[in-house]
N, C-alpha and C positions, 0 to 999 in steps of 0.2 A: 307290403308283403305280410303273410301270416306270419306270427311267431314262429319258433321251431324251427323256423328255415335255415337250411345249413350250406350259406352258401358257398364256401369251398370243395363242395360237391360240382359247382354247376363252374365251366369255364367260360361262358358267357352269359350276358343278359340279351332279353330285345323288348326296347320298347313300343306297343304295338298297338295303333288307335280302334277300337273295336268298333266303334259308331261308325268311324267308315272303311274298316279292314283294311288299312296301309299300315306298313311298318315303316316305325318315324327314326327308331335310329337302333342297329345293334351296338353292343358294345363287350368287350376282354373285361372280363373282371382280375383286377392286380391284387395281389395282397403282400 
């Protein structure tokens, strides 16, 4: 991820394969 990023802005992630546009897993981010 870039620097800068702030991420208790964001309440989830998703990780996401672009070579074959499937998303491989979302996820809750905790803190």
């Amino acid at each position: 991820m870039p620097d800068g990023i702030d991420l208790k802005a964001y309440g989830h992630v998703v990780i996401w394969c672009e070579q074959f546009g499937v998303l491989i897993s979302p996820a809750k981010l905790k803190f």
